[in-house]
C-alpha positions in Angstrom: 0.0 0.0 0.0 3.0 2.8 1.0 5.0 1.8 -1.8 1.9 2.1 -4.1 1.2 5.6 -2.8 4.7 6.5 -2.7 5.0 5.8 -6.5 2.1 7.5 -7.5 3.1 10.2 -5.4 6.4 10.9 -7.2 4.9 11.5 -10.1 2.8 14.4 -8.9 4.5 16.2 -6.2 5.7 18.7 -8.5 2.4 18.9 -10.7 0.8 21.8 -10.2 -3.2 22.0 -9.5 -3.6 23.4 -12.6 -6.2 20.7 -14.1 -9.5 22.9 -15.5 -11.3 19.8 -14.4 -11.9 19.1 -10.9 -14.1 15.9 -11.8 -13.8 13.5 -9.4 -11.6 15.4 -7.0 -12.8 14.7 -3.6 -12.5 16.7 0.0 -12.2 14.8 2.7 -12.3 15.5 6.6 -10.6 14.2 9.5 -9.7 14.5 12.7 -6.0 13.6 14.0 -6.2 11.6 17.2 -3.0 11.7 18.0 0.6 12.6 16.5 1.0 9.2 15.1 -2.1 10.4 12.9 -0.9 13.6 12.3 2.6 12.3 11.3 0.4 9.9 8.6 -1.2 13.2 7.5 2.4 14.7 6.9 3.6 12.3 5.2 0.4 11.7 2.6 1.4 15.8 1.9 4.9 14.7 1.2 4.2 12.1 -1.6 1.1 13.7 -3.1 -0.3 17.0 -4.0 -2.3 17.7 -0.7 -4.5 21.1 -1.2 -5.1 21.9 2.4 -8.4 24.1 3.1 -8.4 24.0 6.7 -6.3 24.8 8.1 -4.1 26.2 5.1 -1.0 24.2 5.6 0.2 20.6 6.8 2.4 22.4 9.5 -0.6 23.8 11.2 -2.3 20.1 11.7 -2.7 18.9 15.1 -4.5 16.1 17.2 -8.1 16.6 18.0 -8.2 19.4 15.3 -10.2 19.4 12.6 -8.4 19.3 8.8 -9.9 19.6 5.4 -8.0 19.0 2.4 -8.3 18.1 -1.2 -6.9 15.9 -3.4 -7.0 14.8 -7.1 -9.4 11.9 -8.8 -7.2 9.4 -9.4 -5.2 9.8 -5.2 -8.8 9.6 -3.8 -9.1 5.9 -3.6 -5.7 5.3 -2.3 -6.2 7.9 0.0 -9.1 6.3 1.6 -7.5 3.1 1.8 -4.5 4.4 3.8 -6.8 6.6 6.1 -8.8 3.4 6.8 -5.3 1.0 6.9 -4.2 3.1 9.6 -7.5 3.5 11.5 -7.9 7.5 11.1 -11.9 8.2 10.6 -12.7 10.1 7.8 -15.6 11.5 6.0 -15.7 12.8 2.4 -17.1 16.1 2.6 -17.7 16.9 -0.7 -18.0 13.7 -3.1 -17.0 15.3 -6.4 -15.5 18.9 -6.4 -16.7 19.7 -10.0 -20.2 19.1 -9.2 -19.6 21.5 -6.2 -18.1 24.3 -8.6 -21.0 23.9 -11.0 -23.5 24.4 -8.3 -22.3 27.4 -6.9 -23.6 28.4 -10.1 -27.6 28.4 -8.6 -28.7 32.0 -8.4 -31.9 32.6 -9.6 -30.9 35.7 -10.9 -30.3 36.2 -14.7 -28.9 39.3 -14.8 -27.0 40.1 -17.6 -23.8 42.1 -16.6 -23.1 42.6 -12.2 -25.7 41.5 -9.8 -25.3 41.7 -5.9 -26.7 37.5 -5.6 -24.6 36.7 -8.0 -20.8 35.9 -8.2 -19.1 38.6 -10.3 -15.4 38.4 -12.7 -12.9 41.0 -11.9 -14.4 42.9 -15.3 -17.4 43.1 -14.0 -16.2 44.3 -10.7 -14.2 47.1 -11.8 -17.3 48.8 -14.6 -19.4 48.3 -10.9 -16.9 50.6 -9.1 -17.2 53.3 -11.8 -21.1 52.8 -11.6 -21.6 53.1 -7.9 -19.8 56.0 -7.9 -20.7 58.0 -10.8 -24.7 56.9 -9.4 -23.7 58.1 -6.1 -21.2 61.1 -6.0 -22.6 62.5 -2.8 -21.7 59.1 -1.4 -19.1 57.4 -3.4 -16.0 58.5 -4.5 -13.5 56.1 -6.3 -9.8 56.2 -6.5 -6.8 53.7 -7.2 -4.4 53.5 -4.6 -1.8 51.3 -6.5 -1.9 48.2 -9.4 -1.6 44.4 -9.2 1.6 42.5 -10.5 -0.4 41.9 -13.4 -1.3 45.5 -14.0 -4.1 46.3 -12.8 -5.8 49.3 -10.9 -6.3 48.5 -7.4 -9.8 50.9 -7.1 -10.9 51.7 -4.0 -13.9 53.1 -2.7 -14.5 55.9 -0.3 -18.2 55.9 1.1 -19.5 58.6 3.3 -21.0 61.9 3.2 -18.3 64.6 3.1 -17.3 66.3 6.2 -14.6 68.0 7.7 -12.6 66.1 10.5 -14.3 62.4 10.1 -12.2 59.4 11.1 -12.6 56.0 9.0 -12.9 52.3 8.8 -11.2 50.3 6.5 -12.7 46.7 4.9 -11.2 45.1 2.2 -12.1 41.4 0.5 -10.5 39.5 -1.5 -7.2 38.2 -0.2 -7.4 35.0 -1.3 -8.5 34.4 -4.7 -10.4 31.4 -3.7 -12.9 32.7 -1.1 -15.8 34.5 -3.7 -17.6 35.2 -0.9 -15.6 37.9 0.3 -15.4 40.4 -2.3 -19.3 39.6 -2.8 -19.4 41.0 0.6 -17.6 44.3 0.0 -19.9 44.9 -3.0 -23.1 44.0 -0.7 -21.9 46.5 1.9 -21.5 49.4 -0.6 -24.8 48.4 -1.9 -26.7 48.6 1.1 -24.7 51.6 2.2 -26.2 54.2 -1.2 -29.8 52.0 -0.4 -30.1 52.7 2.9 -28.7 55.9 3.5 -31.4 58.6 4.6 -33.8 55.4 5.7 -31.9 53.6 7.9 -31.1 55.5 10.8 -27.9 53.5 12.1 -26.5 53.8 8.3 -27.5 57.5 8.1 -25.8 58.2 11.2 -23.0 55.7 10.3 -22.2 57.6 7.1 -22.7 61.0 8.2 -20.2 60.5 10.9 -17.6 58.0 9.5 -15.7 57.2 6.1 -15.8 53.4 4.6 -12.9 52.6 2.6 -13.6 49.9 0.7 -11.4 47.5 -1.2 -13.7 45.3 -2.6 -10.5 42.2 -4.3 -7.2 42.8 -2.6 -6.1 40.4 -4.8 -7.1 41.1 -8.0 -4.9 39.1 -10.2 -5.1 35.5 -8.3 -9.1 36.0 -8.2 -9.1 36.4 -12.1 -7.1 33.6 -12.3 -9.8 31.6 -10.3 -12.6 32.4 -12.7 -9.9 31.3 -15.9 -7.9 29.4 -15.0 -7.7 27.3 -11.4 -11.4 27.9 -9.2 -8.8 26.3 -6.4 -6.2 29.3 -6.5 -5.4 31.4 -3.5 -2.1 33.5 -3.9 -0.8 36.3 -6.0 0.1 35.7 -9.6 4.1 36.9 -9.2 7.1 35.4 -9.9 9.4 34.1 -7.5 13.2 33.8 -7.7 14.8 30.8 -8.9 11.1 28.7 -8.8 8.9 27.8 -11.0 5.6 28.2 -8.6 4.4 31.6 -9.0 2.3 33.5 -5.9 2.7 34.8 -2.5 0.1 34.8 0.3 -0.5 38.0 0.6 -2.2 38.0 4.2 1.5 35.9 5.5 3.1 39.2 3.5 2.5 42.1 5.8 5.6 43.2 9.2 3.8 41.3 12.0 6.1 38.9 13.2 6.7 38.2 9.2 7.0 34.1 8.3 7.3 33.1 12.0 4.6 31.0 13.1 2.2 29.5 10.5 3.9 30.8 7.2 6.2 28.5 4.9 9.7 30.3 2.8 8.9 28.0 0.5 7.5 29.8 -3.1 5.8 26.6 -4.1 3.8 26.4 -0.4 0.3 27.7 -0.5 1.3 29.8 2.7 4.5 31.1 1.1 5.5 34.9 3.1 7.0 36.1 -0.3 10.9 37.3 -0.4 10.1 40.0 2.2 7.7 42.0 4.1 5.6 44.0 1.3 6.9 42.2 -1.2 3.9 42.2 -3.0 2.4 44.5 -5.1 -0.9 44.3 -3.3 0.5 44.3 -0.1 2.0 47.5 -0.4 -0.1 49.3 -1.9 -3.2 48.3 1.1 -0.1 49.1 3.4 1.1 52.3 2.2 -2.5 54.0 2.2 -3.3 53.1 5.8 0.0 54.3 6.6 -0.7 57.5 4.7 -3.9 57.7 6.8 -3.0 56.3 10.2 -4.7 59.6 11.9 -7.9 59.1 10.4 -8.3 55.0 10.4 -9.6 53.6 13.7 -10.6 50.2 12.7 -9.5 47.6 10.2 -12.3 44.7 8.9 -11.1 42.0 6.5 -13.1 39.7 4.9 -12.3 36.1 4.3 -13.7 32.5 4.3 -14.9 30.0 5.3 -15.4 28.8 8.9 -17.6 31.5 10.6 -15.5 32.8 12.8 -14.6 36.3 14.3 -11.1 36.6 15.1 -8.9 39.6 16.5 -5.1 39.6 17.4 -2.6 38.4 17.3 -2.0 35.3 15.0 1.6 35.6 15.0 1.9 35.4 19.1 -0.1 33.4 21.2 -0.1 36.5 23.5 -3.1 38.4 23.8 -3.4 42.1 22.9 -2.8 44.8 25.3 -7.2 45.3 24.4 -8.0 41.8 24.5 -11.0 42.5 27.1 -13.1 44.7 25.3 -12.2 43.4 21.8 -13.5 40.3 22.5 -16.5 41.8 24.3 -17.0 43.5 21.1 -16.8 40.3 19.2 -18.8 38.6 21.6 -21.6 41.0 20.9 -21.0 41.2 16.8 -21.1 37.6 16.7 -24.8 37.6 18.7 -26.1 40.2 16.0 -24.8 38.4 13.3 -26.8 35.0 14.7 -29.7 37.0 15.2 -31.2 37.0 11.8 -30.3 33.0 10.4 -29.1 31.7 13.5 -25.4 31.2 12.1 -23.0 30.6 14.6 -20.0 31.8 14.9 -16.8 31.8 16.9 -14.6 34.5 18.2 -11.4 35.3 19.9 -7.8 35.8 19.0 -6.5 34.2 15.9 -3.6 32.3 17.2 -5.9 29.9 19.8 -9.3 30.2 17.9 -8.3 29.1 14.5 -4.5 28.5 14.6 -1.2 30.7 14.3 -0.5 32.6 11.2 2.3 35.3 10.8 2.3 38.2 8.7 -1.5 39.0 8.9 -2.8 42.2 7.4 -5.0 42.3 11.1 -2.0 42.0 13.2 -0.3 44.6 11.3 -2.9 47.0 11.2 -3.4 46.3 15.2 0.4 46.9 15.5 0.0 50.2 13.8 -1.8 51.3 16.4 -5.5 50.6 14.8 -7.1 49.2 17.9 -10.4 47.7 16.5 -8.9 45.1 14.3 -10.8 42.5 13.2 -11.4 39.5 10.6 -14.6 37.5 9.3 -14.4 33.9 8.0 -17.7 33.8 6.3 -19.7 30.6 5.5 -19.8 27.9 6.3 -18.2 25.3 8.0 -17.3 22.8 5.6 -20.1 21.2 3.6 -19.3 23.7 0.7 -16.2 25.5 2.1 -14.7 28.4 -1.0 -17.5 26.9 -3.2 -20.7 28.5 -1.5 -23.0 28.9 -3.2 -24.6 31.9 -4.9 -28.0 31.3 -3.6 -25.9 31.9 -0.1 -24.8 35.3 -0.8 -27.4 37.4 0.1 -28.1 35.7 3.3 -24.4 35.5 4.5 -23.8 39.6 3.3 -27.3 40.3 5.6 -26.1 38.5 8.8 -22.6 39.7 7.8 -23.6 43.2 7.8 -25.3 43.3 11.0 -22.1 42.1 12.8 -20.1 44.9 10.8 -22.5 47.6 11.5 -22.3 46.8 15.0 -18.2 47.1 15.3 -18.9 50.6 12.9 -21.4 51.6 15.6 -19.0 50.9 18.3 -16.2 52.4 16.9 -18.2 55.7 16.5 -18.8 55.4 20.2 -15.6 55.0 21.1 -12.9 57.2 19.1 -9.7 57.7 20.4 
């Protein structure tokens, strides 16, 4: 059985999950009893080509901790024979991953062009960002604060009535090219911000008081890529020195505790931390404008998937912040708004213990730059689709997601410093 795997293995472990299809491809789940079955789980990543969804990376696998991980057609049988061989339980959580990717596809919608319940190409995405502001000038104003690897404009969008003196939240989507959800989010939240304003009294007060900047896809160039080329792809589309595997995780790229904990320095290594802190395009250019408006920025939302969790620093320490009591009585509270309306539960608490340690986080950073209400979302769900949800799911994750969001934005206004 080994030596079976091991020689299929060979062959593969330096193909790349470039395959258009994903027919047949199977995600399974299991939980690690004990480091004997975690050293198993090791070694299945060292002889095949082990797509890890959760958590991101084989060194993050522990006993008693839930992992998810994908792997191609024609490894899935021998996969479940050695999972059953050496007594690890199992369960397949999604059966055949191109069915999953062509059901994400369900949205009743036929609009031709961008829709808010539907999943939208970068194309699509950018002519939306002219729209909502040329629509909306009192409310929207749209600038570029930088490009992608590949070239293109990194638009970001100010929302907010103009006013002299108002301090700002950032959000931004998109970090991993994967995880659709998330920019589908930062386009919901602009949406409901231009709908609601001047009916909605929490949004009215919220935008006569505050500035959004929205980045709806941080990374712009991996996400296209997604819809072209690999649905599976999370990292940047650069080039790496003296590799041939392209990309950088962009949220293991940022100066908080930089590949530490929870990153790889390998290029070919879905968590690679890049050459350097910044080192990416993207990274810079989301770094550079907060550091431009430090004064002004007192809290930092970022958008990812899936799990349904609400974390807060730090992911690169196991120590807690200095404000660890009332951030997490903040997210304590955001997570009880957000259940209110579906009943989705979610988790909360610092990064490092609630999910599992990652260095080089955009939150961390933004935290260490002295932007106290720091905070990420893993959307939906908790598995049974993971980064395929689908489209008929967007609308009610963006509702319950934007309850939890206007509570932090409420709070924040409460509490400037």
């Amino acid at each position: 059985m080994w030596a079976l795997l091991v020689l299929i293995g060979a062959a593969s472990v330096s193909a790349h999950l470039q395959d258009l299809s994903f027919d047949g491809q199977k995600v399974f789940r299991v939980i690690p009893q004990n480091d004997e079955q975690v050293e198993i789980l090791n070694f299945l990543a060292s002889i095949i080509q082990v797509d890890f969804w959760q958590p991101d990376s084989v060194t993050l696998v522990r006993p008693k901790v839930q992992v998810d991980f994908r792997v191609e057609a024609e490894k899935s049988f021998e996969v479940e024979e050695l999972l059953r061989e050496k007594g690890i339980e199992y369960r397949v959580l999604i059966d055949n991953l191109q069915a999953a990717l062509d059901a994400q596809f369900d949205s009743k919608v036929r609009a031709a062009g961008h829709s808010y319940e539907k999943y939208n190409n970068w194309d699509t995405i950018a002519a939306w960002t002219a729209d909502i502001a040329a629509q909306n000038p009192n409310l929207v104003s749209r600038s570029v604060i930088g490009e992608t690897y590949e070239g293109r404009p990194l638009y970001l969008l100010k929302v907010g009535k103009s006013g002299a003196n108002k301090k700002a939240i950032f959000i931004d989507c998109g970090f991993h090219a994967r995880e659709w959800i998330s920019p589908a989010f930062c386009q919901w939240f602009v949406k409901e911000a231009v709908e609601t304003y001047g009916k909605d009294t929490v949004t009215t007060t919220l935008l006569d008081n505050l500035d959004f900047y929205v980045l709806p896809v941080v990374n712009i160039d991996g996400y296209v890529y997604t819809w072209t080329n690999n649905r599976m792809w999370r990292k940047t589309r650069s080039k790496n020195a003296n590799s041939y595997c392209l990309g950088t995780d962009p949220n293991r790229n940022f100066d908080a505790g930089w590949c530490t904990l929870g990153a790889s320095k390998y290029p070919c290594d879905a968590t690679y931390c890049g050459s350097a802190p910044e080192s990416e395009k993207e990274t810079k250019a989301l770094a550079d404008f907060i550091r431009e408006n430090l004064s002004t920025i007192k809290a930092y939302l970022t958008i990812h998937s899936y799990s349904q969790l609400l974390l807060f620093p730090y992911a690169y320490t196991y120590t807690l912040p200095r404000d660890y009591q009332e951030l997490n009585s903040i997210a304590s509270a955001a997570s009880k708004k957000l259940a209110s309306l579906y009943n989705t539960k979610y988790t909360y608490g610092p990064s490092a213990t609630t999910i599992y340690p990652a260095a080089g986080g955009s939150d961390d950073w933004a935290y260490d730059q002295g932007i106290k209400y720091s905070f990420t979302f893993e959307l939906r769900d908790t598995g049974t689709y993971g980064f395929l949800l689908p489209e008929s799911q967007i609308k009610p994750t963006c509702e319950e997601t934007l309850l939890a969001v206007k509570y932090i934005a409420n709070y924040v206004l409460e509490h400037l410093y």
